[in-house]
VOGU-3710 file (C-alpha; in Angstrom, 3 decimals, decimal comma):
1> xxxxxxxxxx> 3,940/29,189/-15,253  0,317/30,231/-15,678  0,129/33,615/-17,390  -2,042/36,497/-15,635  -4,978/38,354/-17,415  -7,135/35,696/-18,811  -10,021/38,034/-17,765  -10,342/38,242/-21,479  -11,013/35,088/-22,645  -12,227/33,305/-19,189
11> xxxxxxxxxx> -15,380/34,017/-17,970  -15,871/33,972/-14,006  -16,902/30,488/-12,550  -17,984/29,141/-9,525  -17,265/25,375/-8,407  -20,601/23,333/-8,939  -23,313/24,450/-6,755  -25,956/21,502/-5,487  -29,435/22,330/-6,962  -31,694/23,322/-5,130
21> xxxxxxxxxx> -33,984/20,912/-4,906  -31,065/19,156/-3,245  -29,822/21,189/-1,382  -32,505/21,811/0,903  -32,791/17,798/1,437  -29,594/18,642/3,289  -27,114/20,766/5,702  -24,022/20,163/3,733  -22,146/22,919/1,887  -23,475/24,730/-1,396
31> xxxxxxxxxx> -20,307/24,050/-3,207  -17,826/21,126/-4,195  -14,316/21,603/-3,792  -12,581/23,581/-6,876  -10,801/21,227/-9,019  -7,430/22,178/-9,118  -7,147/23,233/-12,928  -10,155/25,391/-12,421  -8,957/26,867/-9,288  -5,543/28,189/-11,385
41> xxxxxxxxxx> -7,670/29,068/-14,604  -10,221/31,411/-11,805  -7,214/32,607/-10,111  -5,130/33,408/-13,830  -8,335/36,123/-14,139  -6,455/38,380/-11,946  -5,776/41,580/-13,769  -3,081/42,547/-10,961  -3,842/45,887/-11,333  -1,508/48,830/-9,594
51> xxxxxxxxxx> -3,770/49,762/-7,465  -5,519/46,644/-6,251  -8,770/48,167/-4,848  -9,763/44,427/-3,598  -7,235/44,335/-1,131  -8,299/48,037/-0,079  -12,100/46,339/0,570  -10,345/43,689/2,585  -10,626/44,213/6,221  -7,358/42,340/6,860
61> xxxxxxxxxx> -5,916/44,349/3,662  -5,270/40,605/2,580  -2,686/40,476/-0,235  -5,217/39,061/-2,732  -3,483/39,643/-6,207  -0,200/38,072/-4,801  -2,049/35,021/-3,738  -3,987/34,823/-7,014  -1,122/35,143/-8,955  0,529/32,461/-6,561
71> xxxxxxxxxx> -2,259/30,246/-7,130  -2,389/30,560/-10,870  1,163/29,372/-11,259  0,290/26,414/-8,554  2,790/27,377/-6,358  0,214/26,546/-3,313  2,555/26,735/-0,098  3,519/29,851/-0,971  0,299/31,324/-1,701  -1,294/29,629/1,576
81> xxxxxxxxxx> 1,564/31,272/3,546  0,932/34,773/1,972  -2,833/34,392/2,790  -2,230/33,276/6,460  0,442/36,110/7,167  -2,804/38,221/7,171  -5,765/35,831/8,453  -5,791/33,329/10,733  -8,480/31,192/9,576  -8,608/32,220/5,955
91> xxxxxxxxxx> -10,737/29,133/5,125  -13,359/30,393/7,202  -13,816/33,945/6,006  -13,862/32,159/1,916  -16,717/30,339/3,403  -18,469/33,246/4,840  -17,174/36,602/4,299  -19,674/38,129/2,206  -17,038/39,029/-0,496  -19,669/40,159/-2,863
101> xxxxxxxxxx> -20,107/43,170/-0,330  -16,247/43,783/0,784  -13,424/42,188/-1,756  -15,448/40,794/-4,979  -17,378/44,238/-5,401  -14,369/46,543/-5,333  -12,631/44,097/-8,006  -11,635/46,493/-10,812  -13,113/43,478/-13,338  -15,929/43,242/-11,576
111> xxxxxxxxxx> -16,383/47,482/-11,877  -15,361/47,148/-16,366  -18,451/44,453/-16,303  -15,822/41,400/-16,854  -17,276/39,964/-13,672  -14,956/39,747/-10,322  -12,301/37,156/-9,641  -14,111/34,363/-7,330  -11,771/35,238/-5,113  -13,610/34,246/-1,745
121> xxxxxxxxxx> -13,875/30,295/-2,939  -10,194/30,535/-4,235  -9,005/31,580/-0,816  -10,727/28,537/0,546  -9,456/26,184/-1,924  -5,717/27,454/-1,170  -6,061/26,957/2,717  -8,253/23,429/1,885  -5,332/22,505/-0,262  -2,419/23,424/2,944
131> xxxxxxxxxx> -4,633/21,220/4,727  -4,830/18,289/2,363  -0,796/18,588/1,992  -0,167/18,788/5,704  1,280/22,143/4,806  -0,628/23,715/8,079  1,490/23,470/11,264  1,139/23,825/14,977  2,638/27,182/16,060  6,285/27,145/17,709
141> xxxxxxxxxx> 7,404/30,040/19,378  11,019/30,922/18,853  11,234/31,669/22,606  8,346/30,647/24,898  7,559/33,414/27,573  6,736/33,974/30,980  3,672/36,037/30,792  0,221/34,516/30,652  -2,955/35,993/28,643  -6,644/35,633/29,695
151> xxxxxxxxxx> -8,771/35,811/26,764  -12,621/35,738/27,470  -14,442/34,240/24,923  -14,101/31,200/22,328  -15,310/32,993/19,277  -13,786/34,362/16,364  -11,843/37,477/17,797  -10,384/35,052/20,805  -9,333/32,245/18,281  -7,328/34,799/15,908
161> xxxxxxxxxx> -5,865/36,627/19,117  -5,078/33,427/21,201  -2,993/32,302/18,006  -0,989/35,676/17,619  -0,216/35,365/20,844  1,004/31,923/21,255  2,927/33,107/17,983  5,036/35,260/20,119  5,627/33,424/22,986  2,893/33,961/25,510
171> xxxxxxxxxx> 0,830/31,302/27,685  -2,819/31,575/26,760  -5,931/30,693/28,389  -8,934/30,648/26,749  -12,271/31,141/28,916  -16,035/30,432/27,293  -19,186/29,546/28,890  -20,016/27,109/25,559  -19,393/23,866/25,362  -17,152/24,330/22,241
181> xxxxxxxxxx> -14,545/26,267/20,935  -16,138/28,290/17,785  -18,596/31,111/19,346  -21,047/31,830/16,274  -19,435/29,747/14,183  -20,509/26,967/16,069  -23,985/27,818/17,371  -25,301/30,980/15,164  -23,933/29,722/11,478  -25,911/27,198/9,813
191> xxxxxxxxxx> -23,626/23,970/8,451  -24,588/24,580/4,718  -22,307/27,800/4,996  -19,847/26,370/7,486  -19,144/22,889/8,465  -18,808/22,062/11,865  -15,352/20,442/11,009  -13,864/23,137/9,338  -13,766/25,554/13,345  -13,107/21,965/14,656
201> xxxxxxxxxx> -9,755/21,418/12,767  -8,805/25,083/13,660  -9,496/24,184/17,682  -7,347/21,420/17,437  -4,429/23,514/15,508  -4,916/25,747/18,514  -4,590/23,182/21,459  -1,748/21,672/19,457  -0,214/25,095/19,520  -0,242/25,099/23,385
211> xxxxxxxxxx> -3,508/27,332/23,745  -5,443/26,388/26,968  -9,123/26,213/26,577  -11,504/26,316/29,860  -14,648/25,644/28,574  -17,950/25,788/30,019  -16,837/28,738/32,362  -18,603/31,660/32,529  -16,537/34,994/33,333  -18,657/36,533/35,977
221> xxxxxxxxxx> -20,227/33,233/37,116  -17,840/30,507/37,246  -14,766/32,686/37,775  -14,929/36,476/38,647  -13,174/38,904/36,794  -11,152/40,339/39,368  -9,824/36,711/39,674  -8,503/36,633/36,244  -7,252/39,670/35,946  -5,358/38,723/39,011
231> xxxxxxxxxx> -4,304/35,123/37,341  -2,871/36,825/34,301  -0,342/39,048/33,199  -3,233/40,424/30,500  -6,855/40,416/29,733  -8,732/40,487/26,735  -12,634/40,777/26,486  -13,568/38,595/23,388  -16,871/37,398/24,513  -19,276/39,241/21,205
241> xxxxxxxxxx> -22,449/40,142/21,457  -25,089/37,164/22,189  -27,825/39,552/23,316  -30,892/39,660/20,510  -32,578/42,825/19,556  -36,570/42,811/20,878  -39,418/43,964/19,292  -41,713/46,139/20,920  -45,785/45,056/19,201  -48,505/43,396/20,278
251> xxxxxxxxxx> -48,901/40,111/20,863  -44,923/40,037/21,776  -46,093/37,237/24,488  -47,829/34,686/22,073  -46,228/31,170/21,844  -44,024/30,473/18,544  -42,269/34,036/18,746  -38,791/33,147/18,510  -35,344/35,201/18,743  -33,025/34,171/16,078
261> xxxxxxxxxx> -29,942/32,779/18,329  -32,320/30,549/20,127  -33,445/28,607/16,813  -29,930/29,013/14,871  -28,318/27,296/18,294  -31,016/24,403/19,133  -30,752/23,834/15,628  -27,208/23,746/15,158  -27,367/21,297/18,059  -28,968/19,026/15,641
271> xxxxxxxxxx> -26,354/19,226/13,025  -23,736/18,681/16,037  -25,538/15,679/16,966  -26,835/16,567/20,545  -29,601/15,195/21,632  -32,386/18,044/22,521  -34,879/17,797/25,250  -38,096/17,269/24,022  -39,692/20,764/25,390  -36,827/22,298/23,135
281> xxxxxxxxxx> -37,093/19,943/20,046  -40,657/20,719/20,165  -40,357/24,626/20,779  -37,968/24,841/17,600  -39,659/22,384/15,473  -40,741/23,915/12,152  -42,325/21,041/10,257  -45,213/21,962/8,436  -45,584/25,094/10,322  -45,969/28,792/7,720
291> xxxxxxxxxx> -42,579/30,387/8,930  -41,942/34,509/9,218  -38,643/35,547/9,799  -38,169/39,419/11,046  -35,073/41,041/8,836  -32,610/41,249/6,778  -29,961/40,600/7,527  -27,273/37,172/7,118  -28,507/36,275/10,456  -31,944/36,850/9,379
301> xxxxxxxxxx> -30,807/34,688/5,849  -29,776/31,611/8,155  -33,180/31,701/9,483  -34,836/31,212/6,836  -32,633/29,083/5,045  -32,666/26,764/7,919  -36,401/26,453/7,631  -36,681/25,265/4,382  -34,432/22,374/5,011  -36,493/21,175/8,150
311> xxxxxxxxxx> -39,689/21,018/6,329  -41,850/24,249/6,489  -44,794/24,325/4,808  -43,659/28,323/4,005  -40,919/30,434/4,818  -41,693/34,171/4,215  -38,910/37,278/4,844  -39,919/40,434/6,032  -37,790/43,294/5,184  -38,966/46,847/5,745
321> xxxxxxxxxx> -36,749/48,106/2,739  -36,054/47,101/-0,554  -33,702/44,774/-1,975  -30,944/46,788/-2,834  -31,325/48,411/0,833  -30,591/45,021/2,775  -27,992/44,999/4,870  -27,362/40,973/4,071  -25,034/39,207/1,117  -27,292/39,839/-1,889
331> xxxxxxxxxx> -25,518/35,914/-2,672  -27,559/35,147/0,432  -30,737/36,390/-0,828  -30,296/34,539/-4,123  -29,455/31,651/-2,902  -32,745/31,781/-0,238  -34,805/32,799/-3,144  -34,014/29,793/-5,663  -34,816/27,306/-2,236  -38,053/28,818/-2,311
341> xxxxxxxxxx> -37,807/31,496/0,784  -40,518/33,972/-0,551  -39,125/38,067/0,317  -41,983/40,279/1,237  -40,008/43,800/0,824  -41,255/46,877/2,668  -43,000/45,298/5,142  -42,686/45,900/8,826  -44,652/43,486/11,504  -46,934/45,974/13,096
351> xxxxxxxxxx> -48,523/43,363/15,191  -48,875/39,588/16,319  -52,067/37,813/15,946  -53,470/34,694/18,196  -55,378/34,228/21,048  -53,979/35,148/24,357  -51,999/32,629/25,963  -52,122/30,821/22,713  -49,842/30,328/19,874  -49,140/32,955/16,939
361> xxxxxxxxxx> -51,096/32,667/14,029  -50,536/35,750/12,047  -48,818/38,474/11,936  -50,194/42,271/10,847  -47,904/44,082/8,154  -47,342/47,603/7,141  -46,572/48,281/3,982  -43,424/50,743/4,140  -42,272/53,342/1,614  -38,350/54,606/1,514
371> xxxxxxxxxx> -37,413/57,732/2,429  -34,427/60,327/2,888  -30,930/58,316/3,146  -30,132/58,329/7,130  -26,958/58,858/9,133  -25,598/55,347/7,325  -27,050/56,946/4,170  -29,562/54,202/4,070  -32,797/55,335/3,007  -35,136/55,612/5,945
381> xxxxxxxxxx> -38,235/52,821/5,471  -41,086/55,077/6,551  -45,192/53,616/6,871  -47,612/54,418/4,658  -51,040/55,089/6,180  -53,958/52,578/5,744  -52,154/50,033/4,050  -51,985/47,072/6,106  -51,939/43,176/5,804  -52,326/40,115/7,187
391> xxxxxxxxxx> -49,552/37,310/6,796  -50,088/33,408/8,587  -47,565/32,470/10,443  -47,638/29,254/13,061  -43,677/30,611/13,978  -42,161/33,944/14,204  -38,290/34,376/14,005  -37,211/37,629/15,203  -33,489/38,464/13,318  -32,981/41,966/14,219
401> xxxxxxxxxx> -29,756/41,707/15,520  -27,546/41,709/18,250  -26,678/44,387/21,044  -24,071/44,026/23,843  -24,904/42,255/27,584  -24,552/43,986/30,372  -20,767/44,082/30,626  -20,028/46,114/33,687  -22,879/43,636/35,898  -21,842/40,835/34,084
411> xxxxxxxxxx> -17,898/41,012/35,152  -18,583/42,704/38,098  -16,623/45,073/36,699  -17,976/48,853/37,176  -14,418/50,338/35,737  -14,992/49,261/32,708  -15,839/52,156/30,348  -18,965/51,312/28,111  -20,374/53,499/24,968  -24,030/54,549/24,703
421> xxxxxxxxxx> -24,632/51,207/22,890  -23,603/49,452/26,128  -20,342/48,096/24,224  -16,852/48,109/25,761  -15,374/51,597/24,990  -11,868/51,029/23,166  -10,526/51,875/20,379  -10,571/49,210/17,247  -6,926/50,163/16,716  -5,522/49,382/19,602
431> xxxxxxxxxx> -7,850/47,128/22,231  -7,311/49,380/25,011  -10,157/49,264/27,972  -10,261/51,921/30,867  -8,953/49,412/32,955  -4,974/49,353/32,542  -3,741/46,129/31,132  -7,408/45,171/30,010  -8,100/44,958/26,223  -11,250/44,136/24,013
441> xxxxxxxxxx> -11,693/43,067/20,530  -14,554/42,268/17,998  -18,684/42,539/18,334  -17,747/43,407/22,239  -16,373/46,641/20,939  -17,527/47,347/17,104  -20,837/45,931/17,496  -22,790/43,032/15,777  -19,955/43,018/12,804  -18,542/40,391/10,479
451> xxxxxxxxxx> -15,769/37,551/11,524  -13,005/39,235/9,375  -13,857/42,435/11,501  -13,033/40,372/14,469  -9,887/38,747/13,378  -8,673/42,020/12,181  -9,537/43,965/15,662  -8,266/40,707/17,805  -4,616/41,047/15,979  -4,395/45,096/16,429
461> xxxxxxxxxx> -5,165/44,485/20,028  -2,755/41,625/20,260  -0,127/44,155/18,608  -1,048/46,880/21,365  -0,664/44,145/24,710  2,395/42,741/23,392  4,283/46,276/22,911  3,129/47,028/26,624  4,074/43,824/28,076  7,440/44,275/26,571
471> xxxxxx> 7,695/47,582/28,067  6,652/46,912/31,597  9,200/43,854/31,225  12,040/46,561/31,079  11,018/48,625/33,414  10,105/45,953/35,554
//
């Protein structure tokens, strides 16, 4: 049995990292797989401390030091079982759940300057090794039950609740107007964070668990609201937030001003192997072309990380605050810096150069100064007067974020209660719509948030439809 504690005399390790230079030859992940020695040794680092405040910065209030401790003495099925009890695709969120901002940062080793656990790659190594071992089944419901679920949308929050709810018994149909099963993390994650295979394997766990997957079917389009809610005994809304933040500067109408979704998707295309039409491989094409991506954000670090590997002649980052005010993974930002992204902090696009008609070729900067912390106690990025810049840029990539579609147009649906932000109004604990027997989960109700976010919402929701199916059963 591996002993706990060897904080001490183990220093924190990552598996080996690709270099750089090839790295951004390629899409494939940063890392190799942990060896499994290395992974017990990482996961022996554990200080299992009484109050474990990594579990606390866990969304899913994952039972981290158990699973460490698990791992350490290489007892894997148990410590894959621990970690799924909490997380439905805990392979996923060690890939990209920016631990270094949630579970890694509250670690108390990582607060006594021993350096945190790795505790993000160790969760992916335990669900990678389930996999390897065939240790990963399809779900079987004790009893299987009458009651069918309509869950709109393919993405993260539907995925977690459509296997909760095939857990206890209920027919599921899954409705997305993709092509695949995955959401974003198909089309808006890059490959060298996420490989396409990894959501694959989980879509086929879920049709092998008896979920029911209508693709290409748009709710509001293909098949009206009012006809699902009529199909099913339940409804959740799990369809995120697709629609990209604008910027309102001149020059807005210039050619080679992208939104951030648009490239991320044509580009994961690519990866996917679909062929592109030539307008689109053209419109998207970066190759040799001075890149400037808008934010900063980890959508905003896909952007840019994406350009390198197809060949810019630049890639520059515009942030209108400083480093230590981003709202991104500062592992992100590293890891865009040593592939040779260039960060131009406090600096806000003021306006888009070119000729009319034509395509970008610059953009005009204002150099920014912080401020008084705001509402989020970020400190407020604020212009400074006469100090301006020009920056060349053949392609613009707006990553600003995301914001909410028209819901109540889009499902036809004017019921529906909506917050100021034009997301559904319900509560995170609960899933609960103004519509009775209606239920939303994820971006759709938080906001432009993170996957484990999503998986946790998408299982309190699931919690709150089963107890009222159950009672309308016995009242019924």
């Amino acid at each position: 049995m591996s002993k706990m504690l060897q904080f001490v005399d183990t220093p924190a390790q990552m598996p080996a990292k690709q270099t750089p230079e090839r790295r951004i030859e390629n899409f494939e992940e940063l890392y190799a797989p942990f060896p499994l020695k290395q992974a017990a040794k990482q996961a022996g680092r554990c200080s299992q401390c009484g109050v474990p405040f990594c579990q606390v910065g866990c969304p899913l209030q994952n039972n981290i030091p158990d699973w460490l401790k698990l791992a350490a003495e290489d007892r894997m099925e148990e410590a894959y079982q621990l970690s799924a009890s909490t997380n439905n695709f805990p392979e996923i969120c060690g890939r990209i759940c920016p631990q270094d901002r949630l579970c890694e940062v509250d670690c108390v080793l990582e607060i006594s300057d021993h350096s945190a656990v790795t505790i993000g790659v160790i969760e992916k190594h335990i669900t990678e090794e389930a996999w390897k071992n065939d240790l990963i089944k399809p779900v079987v419901p004790g009893t299987e039950r009458p009651e069918s679920v309509g869950i709109i949308g393919a993405g993260p929050a539907g995925m977690a609740a459509a296997e909760e709810l095939r857990k206890l018994g209920y027919q599921v149909h899954v409705y997305d107007r993709y092509d695949r099963v995955g959401g974003l993390l198909i089309y808006g994650i890059p490959n060298f964070k996420l490989e396409k295979e990894v959501v694959k394997r989980r879509t086929i766990h879920l049709q092998q668990s008896g979920v029911q997957f209508h693709l290409n079917t748009d709710v509001g389009r293909d098949i009206s609201f009012e006809t699902l809610c009529a199909k099913h005994d339940s409804v959740l809304i799990a369809n995120g937030v697709y629609k990209s933040r604008d910027l309102k500067a001149p020059g807005m109408t210039l050619k080679g001003i992208e939104l951030a979704l648009d490239f991320l998707t044509a580009h994961n295309h690519l990866c996917l192997g679909d062929d592109l039409d030539t307008a689109t491989h053209t419109r998207f094409d970066v190759t040799g072309k001075h890149v400037v991506v808008v934010g900063g954000g980890d959508t905003a670090m896909d952007c840019v990380r994406t350009s390198i590997r197809q060949d810019a002649a630049s890639v520059t980052c515009l942030y209108r605050r400083d480093r230590l005010n981003m709202p991104g993974s500062p592992r992100e930002v590293r890891n865009a810096e040593e592939e040779g992204v260039h960060f131009d902090w406090l600096k806000s696009p003021q306006a888009f150069l070119g000729k009319i008609g034509d395509r970008v070729e610059g953009v005009r900067v204002q150099q920014m100064r912080l401020g008084r912390p705001d509402a989020q106690n970020r400190c407020r990025a604020e212009a400074i007067e006469g100090q301006v810049a020009i920056r060349a840029a053949d392609m613009v990539i707006l990553a600003l974020g995301f914001e909410a579609e028209a819901m109540q147009k889009m499902l036809e649906a004017p019921t529906l209660d909506l917050t100021n932000w034009g997301t559904v109004r319900a509560s995170v604990d609960d899933g609960r719509t103004s519509i009775p027997g209606v239920y939303a989960a994820g971006d759709v109700v938080r906001g432009a948030s993170l996957v484990v976010w999503a998986i946790r919402d998408a299982r309190f929701a699931v919690a709150s439809m089963h107890r009222d199916l159950q009672r309308e059963a016995k009242t019924a």
